[in-house]
N, C-alpha and C positions, 0 to 999 in steps of 0.2 A: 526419746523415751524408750524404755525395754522394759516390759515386762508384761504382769497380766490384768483385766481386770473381771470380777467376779461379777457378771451382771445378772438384776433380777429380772428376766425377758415379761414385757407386761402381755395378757393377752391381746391377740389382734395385731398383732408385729411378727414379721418373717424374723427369722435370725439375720438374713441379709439387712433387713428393715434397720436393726439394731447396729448392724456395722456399719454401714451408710449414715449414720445417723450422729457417729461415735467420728468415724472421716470429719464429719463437716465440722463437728464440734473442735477437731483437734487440730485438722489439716493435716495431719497426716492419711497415707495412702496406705503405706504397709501396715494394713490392720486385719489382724480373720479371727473368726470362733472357733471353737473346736469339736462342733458336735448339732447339729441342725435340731432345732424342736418345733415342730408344727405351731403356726399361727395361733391355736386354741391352747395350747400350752404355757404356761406360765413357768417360771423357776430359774433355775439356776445355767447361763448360759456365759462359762468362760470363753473371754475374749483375748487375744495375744495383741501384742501395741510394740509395734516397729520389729525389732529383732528378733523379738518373742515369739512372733508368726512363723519360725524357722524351729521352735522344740516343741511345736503340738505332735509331734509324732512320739515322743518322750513322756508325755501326760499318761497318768492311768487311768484308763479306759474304763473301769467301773462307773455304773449310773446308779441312782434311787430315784424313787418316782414315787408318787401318789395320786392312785387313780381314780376316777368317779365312774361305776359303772350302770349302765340303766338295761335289766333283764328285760323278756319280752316283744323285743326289738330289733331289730337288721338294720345294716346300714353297706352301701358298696363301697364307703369307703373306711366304715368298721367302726367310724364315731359320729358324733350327731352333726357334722359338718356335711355329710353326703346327703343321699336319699334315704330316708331314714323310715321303713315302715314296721306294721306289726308283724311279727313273729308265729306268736303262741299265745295262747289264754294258759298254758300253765304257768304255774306259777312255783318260782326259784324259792327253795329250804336253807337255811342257815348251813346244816349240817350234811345237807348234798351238794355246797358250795364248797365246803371245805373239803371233804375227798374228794371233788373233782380237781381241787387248784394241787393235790399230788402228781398230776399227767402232767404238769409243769412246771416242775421244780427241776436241780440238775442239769444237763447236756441235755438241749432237746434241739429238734430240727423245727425250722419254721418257712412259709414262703412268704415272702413279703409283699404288702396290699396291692391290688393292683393300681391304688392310688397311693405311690411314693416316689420318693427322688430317686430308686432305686434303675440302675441303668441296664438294658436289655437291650440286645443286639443296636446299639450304637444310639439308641432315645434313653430318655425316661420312661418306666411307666405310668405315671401320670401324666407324658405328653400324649400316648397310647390313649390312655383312660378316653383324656378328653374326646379322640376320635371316635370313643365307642370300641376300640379294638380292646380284648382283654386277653393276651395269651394265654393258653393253657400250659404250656412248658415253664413258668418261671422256675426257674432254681432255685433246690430249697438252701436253708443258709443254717449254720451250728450258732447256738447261742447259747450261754451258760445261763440260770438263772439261779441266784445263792440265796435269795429268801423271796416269797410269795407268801402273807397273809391277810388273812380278810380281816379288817381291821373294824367295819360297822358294815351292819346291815338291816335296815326297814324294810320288814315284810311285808309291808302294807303298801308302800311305793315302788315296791319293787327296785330301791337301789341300794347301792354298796360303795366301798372305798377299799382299795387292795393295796396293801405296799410291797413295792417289787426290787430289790434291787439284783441288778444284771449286767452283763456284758455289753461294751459298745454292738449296737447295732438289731439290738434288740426294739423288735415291735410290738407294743404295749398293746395297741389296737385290736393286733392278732392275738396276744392272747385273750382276749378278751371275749376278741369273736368265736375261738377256739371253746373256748370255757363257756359260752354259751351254747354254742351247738352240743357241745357233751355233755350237758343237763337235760337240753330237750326244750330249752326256752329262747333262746337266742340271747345276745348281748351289743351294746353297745358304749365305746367308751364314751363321755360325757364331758370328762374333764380333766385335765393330767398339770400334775404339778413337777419339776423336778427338782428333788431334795439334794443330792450329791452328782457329783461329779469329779471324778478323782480325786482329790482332796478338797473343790472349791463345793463350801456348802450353804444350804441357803440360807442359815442364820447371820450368814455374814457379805451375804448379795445382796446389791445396792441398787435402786434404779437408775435406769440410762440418763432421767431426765438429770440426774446430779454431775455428769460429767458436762458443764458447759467451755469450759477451755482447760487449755494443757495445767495452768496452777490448780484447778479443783482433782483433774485425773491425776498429779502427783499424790495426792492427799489418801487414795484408795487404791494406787499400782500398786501393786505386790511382787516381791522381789521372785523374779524366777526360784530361785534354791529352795522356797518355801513351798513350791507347789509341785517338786521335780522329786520322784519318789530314792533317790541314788544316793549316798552318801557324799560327803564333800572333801576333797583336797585342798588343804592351803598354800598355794603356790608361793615358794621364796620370791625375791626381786630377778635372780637369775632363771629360774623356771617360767618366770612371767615373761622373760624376753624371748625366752625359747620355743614358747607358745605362740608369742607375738612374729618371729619368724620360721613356721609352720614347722617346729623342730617338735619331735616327742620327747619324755620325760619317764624316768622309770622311779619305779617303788616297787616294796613285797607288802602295802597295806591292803591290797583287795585282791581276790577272787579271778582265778581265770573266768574272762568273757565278761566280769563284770562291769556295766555302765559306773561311770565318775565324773562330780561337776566338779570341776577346777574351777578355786574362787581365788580371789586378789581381793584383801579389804570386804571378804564378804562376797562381793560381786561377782556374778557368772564370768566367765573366762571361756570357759570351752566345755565343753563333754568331750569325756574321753572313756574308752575301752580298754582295760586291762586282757594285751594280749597272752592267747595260751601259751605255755609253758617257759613262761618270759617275766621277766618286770616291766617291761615295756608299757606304759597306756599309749595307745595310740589313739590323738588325736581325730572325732567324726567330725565338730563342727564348733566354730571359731568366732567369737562377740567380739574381738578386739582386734586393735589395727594397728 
């Protein structure tokens, strides 16, 4: 099997939980995700199946998210999974929510929770956390975000829902927490859904529980080329041999430096790099034998 598949991660399952799960159904081993989403989080979690686990590095890295946010509130680990207490008796405005969520639009800098998978000096810090140690040195990390809106909010419960869409590697939690301390109320996230993820999106994410062997996962793998942002070459019978004996292949159709999947009948073949001031693509990485 090669390819991907678009899962809808249910709450209360690690993303490991899902690929472990997706293993036993298939029996295959070479299977990974492409992008980890906490336990409490639901949405959208593509999966790679056999050869596939070799172009998550080729995936676009855009996310979208839908988040629940509950003002009021702290948490040490920034959502209602931590220790979670009060805050503040003031109370968050509709229209002090909205220019606040401008400090995080664009190139912003963030440091990530002390409760993540995020690695520090050779741990996690969440192995840290659990010790009680919490550095004060983490490093902060660049993250793009291309839209932030408050999408609802009840003044009266004091919660909200924000839609975010950003850069891999963005913390939702953090902004959250962020956005609350720059009101004066505090924040906590409550609930996150994620809606995209480079092109795999949630209206067309399936539950794990529908993969029970390899015929039902034929039925919903999705051919790499579809979800690979690069345009496609169609390889002759001789180009395919040439591929097949780790030969490169020229044209003038693409772009110095630009990425190229090489298909056969459709089917992935290779990505390949159109080298500079050449026709040359030169072959990154090879699906056939």
């Amino acid at each position: 099997m090669f390819g991907f598949l678009n899962i809808n991660k249910p709450k209360g399952m690690t993303s490991h939980d899902v690929v472990a799960m997706l293993r036993r159904a298939l029996k295959i081993k070479q299977i990974g995700h492409t992008g980890t989403l906490d336990p409490m989080a639901t949405g959208v979690l593509p999966v790679a199946i056999g050869k596939a686990s070799r172009l998550i590095e080729y995936l676009q890295e855009n996310k979208g998210y839908i988040a629940d946010v509950q003002f009021g509130k702290v948490s040490d680990t920034f959502d209602t999974e931590g220790a979670v207490k009060d805050y503040s008796n003031k109370k968050a405005a509709k229209e002090q929510i909205k220019e606040a969520l401008n400090n995080f639009r664009g190139k912003i800098e963030q440091i990530p929770p002390a409760h993540s998978a995020v690695h520090y000096k050779g741990k996690r810090l969440y192995e840290l956390a659990r010790q009680g140690i919490i550095p004060d040195d983490i490093p902060k990390r660049t993250v793009f975000v291309t839209k932030l809106e408050l999408v609802e909010f009840d003044e009266e419960s004091q919660s909200a829902k924000l839609e975010i869409h950003c850069s891999k590697g963005t913390y939702i939690r953090s902004i959250i927490n962020d956005l609350g301390l720059t009101i004066g109320t505090g924040a906590v996230m409550s609930g996150l859904v994620r809606t995209k993820s480079g092109l795999f999106e949630l209206e067309n994410a399936i539950s794990p529980d529908c993969i029970t062997d390899k015929a039902e996962a034929e039925k919903y793998l999705i051919n790499p080329v579809e979800v690979l942002s690069y345009k496609c070459y169609e390889l002759t019978e001789i180009e395919y041999k040439k591929i097949q004996h780790g030969q490169s292949i020229a044209t003038d159709d693409f772009e110095d430096n630009e990425y190229v999947c090489l298909t056969f009948n459709n089917e992935l073949c290779a990505i390949s790099q159109k080298q500079e001031n050449s026709n040359i693509l030169v072959t990154k990485k090879v699906f056939i034998s």
